[in-house]
Structure formats: structure tokens, C-alpha cells
VMD Tcl script that draws the C-alpha trace (Angstrom):
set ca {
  {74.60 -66.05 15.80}
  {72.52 -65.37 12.98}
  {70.39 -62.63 13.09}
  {67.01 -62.99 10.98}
  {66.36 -59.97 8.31}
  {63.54 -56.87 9.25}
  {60.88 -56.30 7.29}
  {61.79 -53.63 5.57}
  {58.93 -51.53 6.10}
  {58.94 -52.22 10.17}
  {62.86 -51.37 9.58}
  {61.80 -47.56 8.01}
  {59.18 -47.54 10.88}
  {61.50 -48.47 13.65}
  {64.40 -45.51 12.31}
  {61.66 -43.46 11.85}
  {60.91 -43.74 15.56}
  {64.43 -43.22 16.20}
  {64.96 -40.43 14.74}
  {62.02 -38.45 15.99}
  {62.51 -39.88 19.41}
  {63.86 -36.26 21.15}
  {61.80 -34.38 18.95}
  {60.14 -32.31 20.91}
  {56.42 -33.00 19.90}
  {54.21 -29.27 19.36}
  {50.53 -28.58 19.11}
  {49.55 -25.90 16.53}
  {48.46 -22.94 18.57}
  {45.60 -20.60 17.11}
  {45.69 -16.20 17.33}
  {46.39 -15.21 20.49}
  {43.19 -13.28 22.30}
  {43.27 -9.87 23.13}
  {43.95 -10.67 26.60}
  {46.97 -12.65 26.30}
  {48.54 -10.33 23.84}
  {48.01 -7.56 26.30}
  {49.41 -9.74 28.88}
  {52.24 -10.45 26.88}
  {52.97 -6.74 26.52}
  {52.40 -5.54 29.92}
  {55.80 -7.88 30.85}
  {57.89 -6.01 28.10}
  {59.85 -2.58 28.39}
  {58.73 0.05 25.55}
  {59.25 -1.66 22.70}
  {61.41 1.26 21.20}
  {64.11 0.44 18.46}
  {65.10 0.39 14.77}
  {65.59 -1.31 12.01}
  {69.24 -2.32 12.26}
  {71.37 -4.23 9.91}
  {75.47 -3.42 10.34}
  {76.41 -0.37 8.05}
  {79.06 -3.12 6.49}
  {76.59 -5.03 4.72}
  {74.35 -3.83 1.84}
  {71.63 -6.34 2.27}
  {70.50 -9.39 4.29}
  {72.53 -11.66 2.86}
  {75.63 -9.75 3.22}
  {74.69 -9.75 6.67}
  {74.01 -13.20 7.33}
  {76.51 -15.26 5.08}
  {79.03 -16.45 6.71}
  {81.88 -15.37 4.51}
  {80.90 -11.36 5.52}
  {79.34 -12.54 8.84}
  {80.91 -9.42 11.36}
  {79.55 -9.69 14.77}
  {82.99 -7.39 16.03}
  {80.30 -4.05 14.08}
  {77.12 -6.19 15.55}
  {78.25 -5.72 18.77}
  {79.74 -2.15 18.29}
  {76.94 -0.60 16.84}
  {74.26 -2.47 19.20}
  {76.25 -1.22 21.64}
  {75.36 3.02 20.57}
  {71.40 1.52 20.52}
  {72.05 0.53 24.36}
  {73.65 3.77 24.88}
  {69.58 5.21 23.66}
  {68.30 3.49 25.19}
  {66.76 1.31 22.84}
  {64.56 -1.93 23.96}
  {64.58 -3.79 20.75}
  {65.98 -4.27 17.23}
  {63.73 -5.06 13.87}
  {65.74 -7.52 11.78}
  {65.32 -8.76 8.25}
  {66.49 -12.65 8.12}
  {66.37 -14.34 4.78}
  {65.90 -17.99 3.35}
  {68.54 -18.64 1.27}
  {71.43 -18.56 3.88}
  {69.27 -21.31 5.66}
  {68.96 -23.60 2.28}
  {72.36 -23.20 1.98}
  {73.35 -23.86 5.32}
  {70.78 -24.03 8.32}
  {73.05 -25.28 11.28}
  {75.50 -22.08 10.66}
  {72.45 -20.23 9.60}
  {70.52 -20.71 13.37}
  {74.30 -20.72 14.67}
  {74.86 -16.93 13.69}
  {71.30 -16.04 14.36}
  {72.20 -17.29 17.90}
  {75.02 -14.88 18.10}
  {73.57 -12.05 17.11}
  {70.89 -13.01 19.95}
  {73.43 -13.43 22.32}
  {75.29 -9.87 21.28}
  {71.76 -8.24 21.22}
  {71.11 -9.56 24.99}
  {74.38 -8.52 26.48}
  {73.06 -4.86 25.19}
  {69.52 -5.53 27.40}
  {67.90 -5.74 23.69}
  {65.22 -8.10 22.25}
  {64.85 -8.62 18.27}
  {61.98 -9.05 15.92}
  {62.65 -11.30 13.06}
  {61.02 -10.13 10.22}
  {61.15 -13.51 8.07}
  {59.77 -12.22 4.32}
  {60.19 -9.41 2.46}
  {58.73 -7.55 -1.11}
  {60.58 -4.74 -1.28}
  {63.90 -4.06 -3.37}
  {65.81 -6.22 -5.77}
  {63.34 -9.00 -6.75}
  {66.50 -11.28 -7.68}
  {68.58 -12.56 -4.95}
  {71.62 -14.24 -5.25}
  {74.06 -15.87 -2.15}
  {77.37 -15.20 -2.67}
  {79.56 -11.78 -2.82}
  {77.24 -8.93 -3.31}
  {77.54 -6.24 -5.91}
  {79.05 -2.92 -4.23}
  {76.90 0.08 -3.15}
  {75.61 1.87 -6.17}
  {76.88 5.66 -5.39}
  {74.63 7.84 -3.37}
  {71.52 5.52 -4.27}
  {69.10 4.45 -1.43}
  {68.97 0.69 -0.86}
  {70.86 0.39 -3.68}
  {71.82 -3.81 -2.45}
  {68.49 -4.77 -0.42}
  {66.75 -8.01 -1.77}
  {63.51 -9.55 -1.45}
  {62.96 -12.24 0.45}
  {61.92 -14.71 -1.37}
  {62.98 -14.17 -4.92}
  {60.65 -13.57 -7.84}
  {61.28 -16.93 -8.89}
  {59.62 -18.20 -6.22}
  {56.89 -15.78 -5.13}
  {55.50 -15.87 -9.16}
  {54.90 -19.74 -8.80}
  {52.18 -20.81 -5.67}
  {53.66 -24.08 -6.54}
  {56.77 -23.35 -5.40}
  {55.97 -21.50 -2.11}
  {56.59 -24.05 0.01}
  {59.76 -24.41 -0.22}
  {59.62 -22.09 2.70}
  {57.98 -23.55 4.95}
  {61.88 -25.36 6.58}
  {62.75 -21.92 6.77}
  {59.87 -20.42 8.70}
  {59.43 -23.58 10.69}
  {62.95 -24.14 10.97}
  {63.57 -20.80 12.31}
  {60.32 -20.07 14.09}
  {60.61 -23.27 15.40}
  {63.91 -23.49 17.14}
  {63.52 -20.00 19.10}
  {60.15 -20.50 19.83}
  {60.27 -20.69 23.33}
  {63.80 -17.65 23.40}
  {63.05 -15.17 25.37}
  {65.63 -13.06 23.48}
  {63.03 -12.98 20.51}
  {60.43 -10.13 21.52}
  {58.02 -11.04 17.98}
  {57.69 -12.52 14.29}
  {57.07 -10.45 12.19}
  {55.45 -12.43 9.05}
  {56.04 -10.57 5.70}
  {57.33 -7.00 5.08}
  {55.40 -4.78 2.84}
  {53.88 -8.07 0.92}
  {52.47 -6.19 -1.80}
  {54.75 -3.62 -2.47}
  {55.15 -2.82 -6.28}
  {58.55 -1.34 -5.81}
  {58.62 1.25 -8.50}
  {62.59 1.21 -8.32}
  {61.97 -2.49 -9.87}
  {58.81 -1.83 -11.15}
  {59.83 -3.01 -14.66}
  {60.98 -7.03 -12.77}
  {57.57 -7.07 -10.97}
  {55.02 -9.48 -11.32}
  {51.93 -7.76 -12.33}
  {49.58 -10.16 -9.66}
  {52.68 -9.41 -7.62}
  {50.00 -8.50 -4.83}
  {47.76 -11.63 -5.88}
  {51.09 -13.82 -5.35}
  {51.79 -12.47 -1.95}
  {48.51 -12.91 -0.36}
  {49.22 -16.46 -1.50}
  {52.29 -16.27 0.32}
  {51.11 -14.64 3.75}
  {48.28 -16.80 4.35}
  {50.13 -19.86 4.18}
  {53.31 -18.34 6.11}
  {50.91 -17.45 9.03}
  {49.93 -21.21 8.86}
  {53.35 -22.36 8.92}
  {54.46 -20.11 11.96}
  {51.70 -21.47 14.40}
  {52.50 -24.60 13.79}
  {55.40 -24.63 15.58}
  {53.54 -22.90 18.20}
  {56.18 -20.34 19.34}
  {55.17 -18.52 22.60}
  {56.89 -14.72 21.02}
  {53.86 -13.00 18.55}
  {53.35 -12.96 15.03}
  {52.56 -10.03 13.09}
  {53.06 -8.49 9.66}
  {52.11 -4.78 9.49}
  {49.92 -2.60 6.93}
  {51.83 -0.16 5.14}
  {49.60 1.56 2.56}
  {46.29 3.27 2.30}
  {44.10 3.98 5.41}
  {42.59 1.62 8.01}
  {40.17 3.35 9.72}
  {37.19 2.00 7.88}
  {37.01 -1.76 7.95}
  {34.80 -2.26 5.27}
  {37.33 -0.87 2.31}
  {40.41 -2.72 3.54}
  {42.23 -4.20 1.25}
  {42.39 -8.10 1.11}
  {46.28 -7.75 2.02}
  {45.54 -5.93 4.69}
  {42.24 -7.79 6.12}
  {44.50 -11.12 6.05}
  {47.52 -8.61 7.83}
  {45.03 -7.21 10.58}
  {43.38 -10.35 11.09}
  {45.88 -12.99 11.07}
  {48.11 -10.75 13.83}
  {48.58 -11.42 17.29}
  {49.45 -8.12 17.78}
  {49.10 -4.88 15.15}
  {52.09 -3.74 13.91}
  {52.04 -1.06 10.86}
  {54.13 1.48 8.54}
  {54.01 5.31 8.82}
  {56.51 8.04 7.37}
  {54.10 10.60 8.19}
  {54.23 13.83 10.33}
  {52.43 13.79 13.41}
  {48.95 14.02 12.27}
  {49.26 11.03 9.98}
  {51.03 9.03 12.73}
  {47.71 10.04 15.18}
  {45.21 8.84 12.30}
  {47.14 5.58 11.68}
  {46.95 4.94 15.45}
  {43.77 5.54 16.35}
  {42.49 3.46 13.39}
  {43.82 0.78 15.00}
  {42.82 1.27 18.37}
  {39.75 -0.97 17.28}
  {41.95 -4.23 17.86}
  {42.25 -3.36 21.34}
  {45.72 -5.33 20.67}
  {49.51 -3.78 21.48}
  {50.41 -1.75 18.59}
  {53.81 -1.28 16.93}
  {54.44 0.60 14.72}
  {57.25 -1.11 12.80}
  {59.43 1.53 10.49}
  {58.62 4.93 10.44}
  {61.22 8.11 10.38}
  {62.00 9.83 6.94}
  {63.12 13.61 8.02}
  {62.38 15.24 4.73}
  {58.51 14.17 4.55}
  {58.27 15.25 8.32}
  {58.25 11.55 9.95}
  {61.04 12.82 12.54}
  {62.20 12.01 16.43}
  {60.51 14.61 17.32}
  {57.39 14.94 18.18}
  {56.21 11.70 16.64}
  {58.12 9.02 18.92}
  {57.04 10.94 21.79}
  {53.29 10.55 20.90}
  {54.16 6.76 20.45}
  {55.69 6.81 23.81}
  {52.78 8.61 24.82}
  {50.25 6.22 23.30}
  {52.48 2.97 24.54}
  {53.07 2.39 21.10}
  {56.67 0.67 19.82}
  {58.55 2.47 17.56}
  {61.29 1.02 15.35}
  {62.58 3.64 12.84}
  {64.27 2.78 10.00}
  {68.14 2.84 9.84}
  {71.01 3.10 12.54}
  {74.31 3.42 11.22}
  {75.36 5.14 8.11}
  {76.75 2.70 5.80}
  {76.64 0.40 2.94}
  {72.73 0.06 2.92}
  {73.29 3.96 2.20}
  {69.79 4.97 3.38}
  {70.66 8.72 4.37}
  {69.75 9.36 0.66}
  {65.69 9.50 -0.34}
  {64.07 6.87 -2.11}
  {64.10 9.24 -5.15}
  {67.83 8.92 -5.73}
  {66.66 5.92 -7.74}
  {65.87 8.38 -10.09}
  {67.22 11.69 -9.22}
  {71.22 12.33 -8.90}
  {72.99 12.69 -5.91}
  {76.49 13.37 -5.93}
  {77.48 13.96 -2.50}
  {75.58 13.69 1.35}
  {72.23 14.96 0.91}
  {71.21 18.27 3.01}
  {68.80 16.77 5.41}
  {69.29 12.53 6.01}
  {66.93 10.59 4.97}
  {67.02 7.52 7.62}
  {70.00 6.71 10.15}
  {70.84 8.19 13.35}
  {74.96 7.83 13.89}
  {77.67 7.63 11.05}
  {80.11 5.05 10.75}
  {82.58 6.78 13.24}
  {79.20 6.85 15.74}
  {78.88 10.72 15.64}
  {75.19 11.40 16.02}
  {74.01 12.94 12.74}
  {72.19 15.41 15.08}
  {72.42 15.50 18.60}
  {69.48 16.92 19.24}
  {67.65 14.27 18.22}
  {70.19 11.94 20.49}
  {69.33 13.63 23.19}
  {65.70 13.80 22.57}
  {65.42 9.96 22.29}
  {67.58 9.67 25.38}
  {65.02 12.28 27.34}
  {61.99 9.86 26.20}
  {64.16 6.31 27.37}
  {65.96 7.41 30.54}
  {68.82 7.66 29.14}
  {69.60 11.24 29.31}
  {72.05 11.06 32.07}
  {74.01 9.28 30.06}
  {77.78 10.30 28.76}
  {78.13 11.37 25.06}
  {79.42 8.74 22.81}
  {82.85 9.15 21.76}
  {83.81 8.29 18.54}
  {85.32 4.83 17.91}
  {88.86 4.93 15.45}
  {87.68 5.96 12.12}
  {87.51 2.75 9.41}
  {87.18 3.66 5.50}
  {83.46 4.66 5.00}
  {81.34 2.78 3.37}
  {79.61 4.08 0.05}
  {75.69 4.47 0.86}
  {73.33 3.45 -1.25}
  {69.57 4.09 -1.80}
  {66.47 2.81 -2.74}
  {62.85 4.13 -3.98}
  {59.81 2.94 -2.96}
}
mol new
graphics top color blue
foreach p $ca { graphics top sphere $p radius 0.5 }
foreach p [lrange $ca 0 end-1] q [lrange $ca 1 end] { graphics top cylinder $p $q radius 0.2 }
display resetview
């Protein structure tokens, strides 16, 4: 029988079809109003948490690429934040793990949701970030830089992209493609947009783009655009971290497009008490859930305690920077980018447990614990000791 030729346009149509055919089809969704982003957080625990990347990777990409992928620490480690009592985890993803691979990419982002679930903890994504080494690479990453802060992170995207608008959306598959296929997990508590967009990073300051901030407002706008596209039912937010809010005529236009563009607020402080009060209650005019996204540096008084009990007390999330001592080396201060360290500083900078999980103080253990319910719990014991990690730091 012979079979008479398609068109070829009707044939493009017709695979077109095809291929799109279980696509699930989604509606762009706008902000979310006050009232369903309360609603949304009246069905979640405290929202309390940190930052958490394994202490055996330096950066996100050690963390995500498959070659020094190590759920077996994942699951450890997330396993001392249940025994906190902590709700959630603050993430950092990245785009070039997805460009290079994005099946194994959502794959391992799947795990870790899975491993973060079987410890009763959700996860916010934070999908870009500005601060650290403006030049990432995939591949093996350089070793810790001795006793420096950060000494590995990377920015997410790379210079080379955030210095040319014409080039910015080349990340739209990732946000989308990310975004998109947890949109509807419940695992995922929130989105969070674009870390510290303008952030000058004076440890880099000599790489930075001089409209660095000019760039990224570029870059946020359209990001926020991208995300609620794919309509995912979690929030989106990308938090302030710099200057004061309470007067909404002197915002910046960062953080105007930040405050505005956010389903619910989320924001930066390593302050003591009184600084974490004023950043609060210069929000309080959003009448939206507030979380406040990294805060904790002991040595400029952002501590435990008192300050995570007034965001308890305020029904504000916390997520403090660091977990485990380890290859992101963040025990040190930012200014061991340009001041020496030689050996474990007095006081810790960031991180709560070291590798062996031996609270760095147990007082403050037991204070979080007091302020989750946790306090009944047993002490942790230590796990069989592994060859530390050199830590590394970073300056802001």
C-alpha cells in the first residue's frame, strides 16, 4: 500500500501535538493576596531552620554534581536538624548542574526532598545567587582555602551571564524547569527568587561589574516573571538584605522590586536584638508572613539567644546560616578574606555542630530545643569521627 507524503508543515504540526500531548497545560498565576499567603502560613509548623549545604562540599556545585553527590552526610546531618527540631532547610540550587544534566539534576533534587521529608523537614530553594566567586565552573572544585570563610561558594549565575541582559535568559529552563516540576510538592515549603541580588562582594570586589546592581534588577524582574508562569502553588520570595525598610519612600529600586514582587517577605539580619526588632517591624506593613531568611553571626551579636526567641515570639521563620562545620568553613568571619587565621577562631562565626556532630555549644542546643519542643530530647552522640574537612571563609 502506498502511503501518500504529509505536508511537511501539517507533519511539524501533528509531532508538535504529540509531543505536548501529556503536557500538563498551566495558567500564569499573579502575587498571591495577603489573605492567601496568610492562609498558606497558618497550615505550616514554625518555619525554623538553616541554611544547610553538607560540610563535604565547598559550594553548590560540589553539592549537586553528581560525581560528589553524598546523600549518606545529607541524610546524617538532616538527621541532627530533626533532632532541633528544625521545620525547614534554606537551600542554594544552581543552573549549571541543570544545563549540564537536568533529568539527574531534578533526580538528586528529588532525593534530597525525599531525605529532607523522612526528617519531617520542608526546603526552600533559593534558585540565584550574587554573592561569592563571580566565576563558576562544573567540574572538581578547588580545595578549601585554609581558615578563609566561603572560601569555594559561587554565584549563581556567573558574571558572564549576569553582565549581558542578552544573555539572561538562558535561565529561564532552569527556573521553569525547576519551579515547574515541584510546583505542586508539598515537600517544597517556598522559592526563594535571588539571594542578595546586588551584593558587591568586596571579597571579589575587584571581578565585579560596576552596574553589578543595575544587571541584577534586570535579572530579578524577569526571574519573578519566569517563576509564575509555571504557576507553582509553594511562594516566591527574595529577601532585602541591606539598608533600612521602614520608610517606603527611600527604598531602593532592588528592594521596591524585592518587597513588591514577594508573596511573602523574607529578609537578611546579622544584627543583635534591637536591629532584628527594627527590621521586623518595618515590615509589619505587608501584613504578609515574614521570614527572615539568614541571620546568626555570634561575634556581631546576631546569636540563638535572644533573637530566635523574639522570632518565635513574633511568628517569624528563622533560618540561620550554617549547620555543620566543614568544607564551606564558615566558623571563620567574613574578614578572614583579609585578616589571617591560623587555627579555629575564639568565638564561631556561623554553624551549630562539627563534623563529628558535637554541638559547638550546648547551650545554645538546648536553647533551640527549649523554643521547638524538643528539649526532652536525648543528647546527640557523636557519629565515628571522618578526617575533617578544612573550613573556609568568605567576606561580605
Amino acid at each position: 500500500m502506498i502511503m501518500k507524503r504529509i505536508p511537511f508543515v501539517a507533519l511539524l504540526i501533528f509531532l508538535f501535538g504529540c509531543s505536548t500531548v501529556h503536557r500538563e497545560a498551566v495558567a500564569p498565576r499573579g502575587k498571591w493576596t495577603t489573605e492567601k499567603a496568610n492562609a498558606w502560613y497558618a497550615t505550616k509548623p514554625w518555619l525554623v531552620g538553616c541554611n544547610f549545604i553538607p560540610s563535604t562540599a565547598i559550594n553548590e556545585l560540589e553539592m549537586w554534581q553528581a560525581e560528589t553527590w553524598d546523600p549518606k552526610t545529607i541524610d546524617r546531618e538532616l538527621g541532627w536538624a530533626e533532632g532541633l527540631g528544625f521545620t525547614s532547610v534554606r537551600v542554594f540550587l544552581h543552573n549549571l548542574p541543570w544545563e549540564q544534566d537536568s533529568k539527574g539534576f531534578l533526580k538528586r533534587i528529588d532525593q534530597f526532598l525525599e531525605i529532607a521529608h523522612k526528617h519531617h523537614i520542608g526546603v526552600m530553594f533559593a534558585m540565584l545567587d550574587s554573592c561569592w566567586d563571580p566565576f563558576p565552573k562544573l567540574g572538581k572544585q578547588h580545595e578549601p582555602v585554609p581558615h578563609v570563610h566561603n572560601s569555594g561558594w559561587v554565584q549563581i549565575p556567573g558574571k558572564d551571564i549576569l553582565m549581558n541582559p542578552a544573555r539572561h535568559d538562558e535561565l529561564k529552563p532552569y527556573i521553569q524547569g525547576v519551579i515547574g516540576h515541584f510546583r505542586n510538592d508539598p515537600r517544597v515549603d517556598c522559592w526563594d527568587i535571588f539571594n542578595e541580588p546586588d551584593n558587591m562582594n568586596n571579597s571579589y570586589k575587584q571581578f565585579e561589574l560596576p552596574n553589578k546592581p543595575d544587571m541584577a534588577l534586570l535579572l530579578i524582574k524577569k526571574a519573578f516573571v519566569w517563576a509564575r508562569e509555571v504557576n507553582p502553588s509553594q511562594p516566591i520570595t527574595s529577601g532585602p538584605w541591606l539598608g533600612r525598610w521602614d520608610d517606603p519612600a527611600k527604598l531602593s529600586p532592588m528592594v521596591t522590586v524585592q518587597l513588591e514582587e514577594s508573596d511573602v517577605i523574607s529578609f537578611h539580619s546579622y544584627q543583635n536584638l534591637e536591629g532584628a526588632k527594627k527590621a521586623v517591624e518595618s515590615l509589619k506593613r505587608y501584613h504578609r508572613p515574614m521570614l527572615c531568611t539568614e541571620y546568626m553571626a555570634r561575634p556581631v551579636g546576631s546569636t540563638f539567644n535572644p533573637v530566635l526567641g523574639y522570632f518565635k515570639q513574633e511568628h517569624v521563620a528563622g533560618y540561620n546560616w550554617g549547620f555543620v562545620s566543614g568544607k564551606s568553613q564558615t566558623i571563620y568571619p567574613w574578614d578572614s578574606w583579609t585578616k589571617k587565621y591560623t587555627g579555629e577562631p575564639p568565638l564561631w562565626f556561623h554553624d551549630i555542630f562539627r563534623a563529628d556532630g558535637t554541638p559547638y555549644k550546648k547551650e545554645e542546643v538546648d536553647y533551640i530545643r527549649s523554643l521547638t519542643g524538643k528539649s526532652s530530647q536525648p543528647v546527640f552522640g557523636k557519629i565515628e569521627p571522618k578526617q575533617a574537612a578544612v573550613e573556609l571563609v568568605t567576606v561580605e
